[in-house]
ROSE-4610 file (N, C-alpha, C; in Angstrom, 1 decimal, always signed):
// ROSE-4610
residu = [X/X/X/X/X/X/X/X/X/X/X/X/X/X/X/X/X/X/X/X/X/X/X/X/X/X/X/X/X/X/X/X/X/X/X/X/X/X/X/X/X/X/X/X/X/X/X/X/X/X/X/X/X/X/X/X/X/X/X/X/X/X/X/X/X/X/X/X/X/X/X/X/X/X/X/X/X/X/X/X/X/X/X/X/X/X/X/X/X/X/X/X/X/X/X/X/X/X/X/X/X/X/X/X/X/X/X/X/X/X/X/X/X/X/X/X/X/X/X/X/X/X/X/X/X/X/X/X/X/X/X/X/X/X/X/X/X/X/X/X/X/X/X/X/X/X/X/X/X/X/X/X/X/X/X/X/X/X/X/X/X/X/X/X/X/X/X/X/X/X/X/X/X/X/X/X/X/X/X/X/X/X/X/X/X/X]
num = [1/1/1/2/2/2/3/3/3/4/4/4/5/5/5/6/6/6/7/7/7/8/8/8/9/9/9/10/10/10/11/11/11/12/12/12/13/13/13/14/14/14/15/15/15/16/16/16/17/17/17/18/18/18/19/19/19/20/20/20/21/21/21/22/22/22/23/23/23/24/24/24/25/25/25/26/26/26/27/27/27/28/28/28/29/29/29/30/30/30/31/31/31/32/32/32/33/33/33/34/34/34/35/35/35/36/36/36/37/37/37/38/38/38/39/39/39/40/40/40/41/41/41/42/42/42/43/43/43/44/44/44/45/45/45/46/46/46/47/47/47/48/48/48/49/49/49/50/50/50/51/51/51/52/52/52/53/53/53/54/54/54/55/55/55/56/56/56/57/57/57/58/58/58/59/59/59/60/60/60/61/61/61/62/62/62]
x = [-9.8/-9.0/-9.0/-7.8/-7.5/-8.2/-8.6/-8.7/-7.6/-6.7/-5.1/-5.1/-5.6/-5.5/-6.1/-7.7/-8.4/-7.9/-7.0/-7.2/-5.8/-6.3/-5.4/-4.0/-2.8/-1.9/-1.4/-1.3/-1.0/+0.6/+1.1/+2.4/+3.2/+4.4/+5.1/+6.3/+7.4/+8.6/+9.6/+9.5/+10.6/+10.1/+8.4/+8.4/+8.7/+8.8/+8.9/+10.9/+11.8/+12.7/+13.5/+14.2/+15.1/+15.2/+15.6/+16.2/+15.3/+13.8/+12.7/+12.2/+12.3/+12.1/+10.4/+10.4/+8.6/+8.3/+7.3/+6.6/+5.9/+5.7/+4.6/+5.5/+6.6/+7.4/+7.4/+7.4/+7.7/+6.2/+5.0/+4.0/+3.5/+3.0/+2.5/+1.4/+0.3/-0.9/-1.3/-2.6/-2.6/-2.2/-3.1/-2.9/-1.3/-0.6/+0.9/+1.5/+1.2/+1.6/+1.1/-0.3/-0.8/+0.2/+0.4/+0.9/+2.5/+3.2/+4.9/+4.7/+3.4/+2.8/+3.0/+1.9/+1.8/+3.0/+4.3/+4.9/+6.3/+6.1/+7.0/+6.8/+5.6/+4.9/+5.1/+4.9/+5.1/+6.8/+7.5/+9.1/+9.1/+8.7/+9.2/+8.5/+7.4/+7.0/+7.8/+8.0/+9.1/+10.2/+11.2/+12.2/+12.0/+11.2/+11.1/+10.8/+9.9/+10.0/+11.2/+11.5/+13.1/+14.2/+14.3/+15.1/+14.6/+13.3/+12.9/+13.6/+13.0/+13.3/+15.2/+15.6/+17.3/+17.4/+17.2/+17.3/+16.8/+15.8/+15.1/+16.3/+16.9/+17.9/+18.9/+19.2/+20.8/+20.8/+19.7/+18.8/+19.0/+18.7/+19.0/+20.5/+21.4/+22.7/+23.1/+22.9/+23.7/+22.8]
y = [-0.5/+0.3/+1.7/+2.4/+3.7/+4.4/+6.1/+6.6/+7.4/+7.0/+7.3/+6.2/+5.2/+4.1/+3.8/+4.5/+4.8/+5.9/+7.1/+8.0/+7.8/+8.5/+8.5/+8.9/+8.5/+9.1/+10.1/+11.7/+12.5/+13.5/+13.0/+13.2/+12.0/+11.6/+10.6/+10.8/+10.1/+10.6/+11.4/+11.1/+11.4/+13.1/+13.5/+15.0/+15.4/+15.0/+15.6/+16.0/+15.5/+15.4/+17.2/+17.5/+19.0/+19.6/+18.2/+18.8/+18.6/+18.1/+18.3/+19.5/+19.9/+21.5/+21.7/+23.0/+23.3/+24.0/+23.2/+23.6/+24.2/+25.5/+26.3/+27.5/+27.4/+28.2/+29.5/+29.2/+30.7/+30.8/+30.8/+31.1/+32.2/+33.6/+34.6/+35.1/+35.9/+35.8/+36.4/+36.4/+36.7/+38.6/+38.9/+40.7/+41.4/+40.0/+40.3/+40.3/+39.0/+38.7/+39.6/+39.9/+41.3/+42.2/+42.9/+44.5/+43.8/+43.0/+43.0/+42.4/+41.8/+42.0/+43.2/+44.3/+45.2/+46.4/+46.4/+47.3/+46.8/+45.3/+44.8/+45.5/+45.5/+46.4/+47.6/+48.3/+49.7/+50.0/+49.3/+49.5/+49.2/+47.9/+47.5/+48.9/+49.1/+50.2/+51.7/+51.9/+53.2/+53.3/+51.5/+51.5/+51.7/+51.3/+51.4/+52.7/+53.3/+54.5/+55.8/+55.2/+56.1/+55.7/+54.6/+54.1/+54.6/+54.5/+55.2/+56.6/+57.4/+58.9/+59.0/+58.3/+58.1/+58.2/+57.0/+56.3/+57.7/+58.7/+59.8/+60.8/+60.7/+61.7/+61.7/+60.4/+60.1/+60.1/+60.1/+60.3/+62.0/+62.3/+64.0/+64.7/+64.0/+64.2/+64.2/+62.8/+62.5/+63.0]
z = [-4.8/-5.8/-5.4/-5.4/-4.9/-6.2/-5.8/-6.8/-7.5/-7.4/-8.2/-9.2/-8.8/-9.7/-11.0/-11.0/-11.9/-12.8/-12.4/-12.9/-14.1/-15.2/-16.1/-15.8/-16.3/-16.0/-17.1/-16.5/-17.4/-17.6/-16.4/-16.5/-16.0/-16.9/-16.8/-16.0/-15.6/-14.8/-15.4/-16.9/-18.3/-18.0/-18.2/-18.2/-17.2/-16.3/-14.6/-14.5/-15.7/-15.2/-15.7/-14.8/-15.2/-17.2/-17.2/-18.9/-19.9/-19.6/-20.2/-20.4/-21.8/-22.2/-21.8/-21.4/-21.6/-22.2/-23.4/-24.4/-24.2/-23.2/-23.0/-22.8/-23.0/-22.1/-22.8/-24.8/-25.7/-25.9/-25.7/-25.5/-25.1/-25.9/-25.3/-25.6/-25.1/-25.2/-26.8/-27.1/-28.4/-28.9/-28.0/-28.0/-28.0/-26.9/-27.5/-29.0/-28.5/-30.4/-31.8/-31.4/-32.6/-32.1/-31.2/-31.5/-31.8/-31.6/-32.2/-33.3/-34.0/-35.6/-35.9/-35.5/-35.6/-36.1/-35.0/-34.4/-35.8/-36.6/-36.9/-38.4/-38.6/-39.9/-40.1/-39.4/-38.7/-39.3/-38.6/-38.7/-40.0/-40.6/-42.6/-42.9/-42.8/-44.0/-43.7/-42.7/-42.6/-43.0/-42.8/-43.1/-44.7/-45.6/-46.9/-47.1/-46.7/-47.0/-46.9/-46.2/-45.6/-47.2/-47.3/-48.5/-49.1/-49.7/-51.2/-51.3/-50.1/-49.6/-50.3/-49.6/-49.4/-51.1/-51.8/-53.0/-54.1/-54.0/-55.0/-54.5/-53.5/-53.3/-53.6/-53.7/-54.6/-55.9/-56.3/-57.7/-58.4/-57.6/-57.5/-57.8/-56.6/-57.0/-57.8/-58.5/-60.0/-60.8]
């Protein structure tokens, strides 16, 4: 008995083929993913602050 023959098979011919998407592919490390967390929070709370800013000033006019 070969030792190929014992071994589990963990990839099939169906994943090996071109138009089989890879599921690892949008995957980015964690540290990434915190700061465009981060950077995404950063941007909401300014843009709201800007609006309020905008919003007390049009408040003013009228």
């Amino acid at each position: 008995m070969n030792r190929e023959d014992m071994m589990p098979v963990l990839y099939t011919k169906k994943s090996q083929k071109r138009d089989f998407p890879d599921m690892f592919a949008s995957l980015v490390p964690v540290q990434v993913h915190n700061a465009m967390q981060s950077y995404d929070a950063r941007k909401a709370e300014l843009v709201n602050m800007e609006t309020v800013r905008m919003r007390e000033a049009t408040q003013l006019m009228n």
